[in-house]
N, C-alpha and C positions, 0 to 999 in steps of 0.2 A: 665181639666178632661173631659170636653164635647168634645175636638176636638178629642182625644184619642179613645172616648166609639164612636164617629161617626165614625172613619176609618174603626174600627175595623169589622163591615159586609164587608167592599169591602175587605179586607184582608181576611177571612175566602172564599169571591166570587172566589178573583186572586185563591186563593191556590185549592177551586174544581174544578174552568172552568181546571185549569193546570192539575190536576190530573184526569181529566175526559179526555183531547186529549191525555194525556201519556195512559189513559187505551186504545183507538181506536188504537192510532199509533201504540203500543208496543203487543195488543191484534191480530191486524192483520198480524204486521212482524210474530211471532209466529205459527200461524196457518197454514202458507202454508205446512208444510209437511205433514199435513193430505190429501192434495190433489193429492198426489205424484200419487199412487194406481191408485185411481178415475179417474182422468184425462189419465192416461197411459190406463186404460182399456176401455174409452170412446172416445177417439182421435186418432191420427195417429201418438201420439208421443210417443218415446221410452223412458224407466226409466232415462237412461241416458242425453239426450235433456231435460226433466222436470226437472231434477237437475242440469244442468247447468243454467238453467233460474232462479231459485232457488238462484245459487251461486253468478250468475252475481247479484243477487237482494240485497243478501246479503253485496258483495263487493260494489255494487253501494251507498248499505243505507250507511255504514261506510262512502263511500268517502263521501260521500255528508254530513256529519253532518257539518263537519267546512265550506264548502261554504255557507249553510243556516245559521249558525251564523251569516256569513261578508253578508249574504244577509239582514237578521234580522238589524246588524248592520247599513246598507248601508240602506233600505227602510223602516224600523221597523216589527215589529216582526209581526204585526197584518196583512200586508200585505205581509207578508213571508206563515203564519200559513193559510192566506185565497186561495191562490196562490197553498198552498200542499193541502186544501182541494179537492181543484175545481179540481186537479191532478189525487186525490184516485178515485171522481167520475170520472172519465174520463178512469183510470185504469182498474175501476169494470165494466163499459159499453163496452169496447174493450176486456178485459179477458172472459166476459159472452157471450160475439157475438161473438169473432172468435178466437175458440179456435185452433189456428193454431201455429204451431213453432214460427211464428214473431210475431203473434198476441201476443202470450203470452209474446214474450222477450219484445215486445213494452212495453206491458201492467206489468207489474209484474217486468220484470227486470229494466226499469226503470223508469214509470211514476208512479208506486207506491211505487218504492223504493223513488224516490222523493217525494213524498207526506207522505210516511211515516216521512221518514228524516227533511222534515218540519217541523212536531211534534214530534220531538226529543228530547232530553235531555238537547242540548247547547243550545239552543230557552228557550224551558218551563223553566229550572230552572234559564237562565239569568234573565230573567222578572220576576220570581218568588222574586231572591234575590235581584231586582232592587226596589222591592216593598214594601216587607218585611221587619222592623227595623232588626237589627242586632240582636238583643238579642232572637228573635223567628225566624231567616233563620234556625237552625236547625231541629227547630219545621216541619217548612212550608216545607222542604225539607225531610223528613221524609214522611212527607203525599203527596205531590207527589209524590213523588218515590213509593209510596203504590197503587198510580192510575196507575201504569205503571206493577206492579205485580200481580193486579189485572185483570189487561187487559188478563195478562197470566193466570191466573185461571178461567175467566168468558169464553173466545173466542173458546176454546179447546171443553166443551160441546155444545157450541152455535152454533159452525160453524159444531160438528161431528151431531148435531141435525139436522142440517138444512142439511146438506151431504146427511145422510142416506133418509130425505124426499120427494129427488128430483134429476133431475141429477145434475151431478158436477158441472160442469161449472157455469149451472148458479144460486147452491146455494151460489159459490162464490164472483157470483156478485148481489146478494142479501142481503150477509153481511154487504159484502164492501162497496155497495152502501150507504143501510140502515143506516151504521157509519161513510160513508165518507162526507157525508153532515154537519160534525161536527159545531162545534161555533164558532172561534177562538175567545176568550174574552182578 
């Protein structure tokens, strides 16, 4: 009964550390099109160039979920999850310095689509169910996936707050920054 009542914190731990990167990762993919506007009225790029870098960010996060499982797989998750953090940081410093057509496709369409994709869904919830006994992964899966909905309900007022505070660019990389320094647990 003791060895049971003792997991049971790092199970409750696995399931927020997981549901707290599903809220940054899934918080930040969401929020770019508030930037669409902003960036377009403060840069030299046209609505259409800001949404292509958008697209590409969007198609790059897709592709990339299944290589960061077999990269999870291949080096473990923890050096997968730490690898997209240091990514997101790196995406917010180059998206908030040079807000240029490449700058941004570097930054946005793929180093944070990679860093998002890191903390993804095929990552978080393998580890999640590799952790988890069987009879509570629906449980555990449930409230992650709540960290990743969340992300979408908390990132929308956070990031239009921090928008309207300052210029664009670089409340974007003050977000991102601010949440890209995530934990990987």
């Amino acid at each position: 009964m003791t060895h049971t009542t003792s997991k049971t914190p790092k199970l409750w731990a696995v399931i927020a550390a997981a549901a707290f990167i599903l809220l940054i990762t899934i918080g930040m993919r969401m929020t770019l099109g508030l930037f669409v506007q902003p960036v377009v009225n403060t840069t030299e790029l046209s609505i259409a160039q800001f949404s292509l870098i958008i697209a590409v960010f969007q198609l790059m996060w897709g592709v990339l979920q299944p290589l960061s499982g077999a990269l999870a797989d291949r080096f473990g998750a923890f050096r997968v999850l730490s690898g997209g953090a240091l990514l997101l940081v790196c995406a917010c410093l180059i998206a908030s310095n040079i807000p240029t057509y490449w700058g941004l496709m570097i930054a946005v369409g793929l180093l944070l689509a990679f860093g998002t994709g890191s903390g993804g869904f095929s990552i978080i919830m393998g580890q999640v169910a590799a952790q988890v006994p069987t009879h509570k992964r629906g449980l555990a899966s449930g409230l992650v996936n709540a960290g990743g909905s969340a992300g979408q309900f908390l990132f929308a007022p956070l990031v239009q707050g921090l928008k309207d505070s300052s210029s664009c660019p670089k409340s974007a990389g003050r977000v991102h920054f601010t949440f890209g320094a995530q934990s990987p647990c």
